[in-house]
N, C-alpha and C positions, 0 to 999 in steps of 0.2 A: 615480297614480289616473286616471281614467278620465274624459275628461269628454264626455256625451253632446248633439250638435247637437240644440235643440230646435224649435221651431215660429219662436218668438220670436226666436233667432240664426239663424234662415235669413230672417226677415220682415226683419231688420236691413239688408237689403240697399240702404238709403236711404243717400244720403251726408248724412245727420244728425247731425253729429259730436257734439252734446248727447247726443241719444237713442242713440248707437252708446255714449258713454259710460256714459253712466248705464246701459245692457244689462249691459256689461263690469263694471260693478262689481258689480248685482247676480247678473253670476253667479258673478264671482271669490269674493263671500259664500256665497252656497250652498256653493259648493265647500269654502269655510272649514270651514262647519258639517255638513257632512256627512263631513267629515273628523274633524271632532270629537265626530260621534252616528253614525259606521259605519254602526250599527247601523239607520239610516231611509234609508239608499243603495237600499234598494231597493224598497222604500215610492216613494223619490222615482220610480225610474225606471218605475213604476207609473201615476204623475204625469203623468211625461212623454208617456210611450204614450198614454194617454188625452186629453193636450192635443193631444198631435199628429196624433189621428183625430179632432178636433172640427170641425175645418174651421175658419171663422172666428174673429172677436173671440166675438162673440155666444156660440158655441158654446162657445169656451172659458171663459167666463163659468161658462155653466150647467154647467160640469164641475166647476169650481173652487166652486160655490154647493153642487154634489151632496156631494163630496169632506165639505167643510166641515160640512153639515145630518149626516150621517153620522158625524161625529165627534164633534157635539155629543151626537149622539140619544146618541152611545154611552158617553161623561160624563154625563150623566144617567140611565143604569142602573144604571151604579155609583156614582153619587151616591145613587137610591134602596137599593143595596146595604150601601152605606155604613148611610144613616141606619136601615133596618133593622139592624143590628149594634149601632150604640150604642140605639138604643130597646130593646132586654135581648127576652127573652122574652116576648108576650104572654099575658095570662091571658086 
């Protein structure tokens, strides 16, 4: 599988062996889980692209807060799609 250098593993560049750790693991999970959901591999690298033209923290913040507002708006369309469906036909 493929694994793509992100913003965050090239920012790693600190000899902070905590924080190099704890990088490494959270990416070795990803890795896990997108092994295990294919199918969002390229949703992620979508992700990535996007953090990695964000420039800073800050920036990557407000990509990951967009991402996020966007997913929810879009569970609650189909949550009202939903509860349309079980409320039956209107008279």
């Amino acid at each position: 599988m493929e694994n793509y250098p992100t913003t965050a593993e090239r920012d790693s560049s600190s000899e902070d062996p905590i924080r190099n750790a704890m990088l490494r693991k959270a990416l070795d999970d990803r890795e896990r889980f997108l092994n295990s959901c294919p199918h969002l591999r390229a949703y992620q690298r979508q992700i990535d692209h996007l953090l990695d033209r964000a420039g800073n923290v800050n920036g990557r913040m407000a990509v990951l807060a967009t991402l996020a507002q966007a997913k929810m708006l879009e569970l609650r369309d189909r949550l009202n799609d939903l509860n349309r469906i079980l409320a039956g036909p209107s008279d």
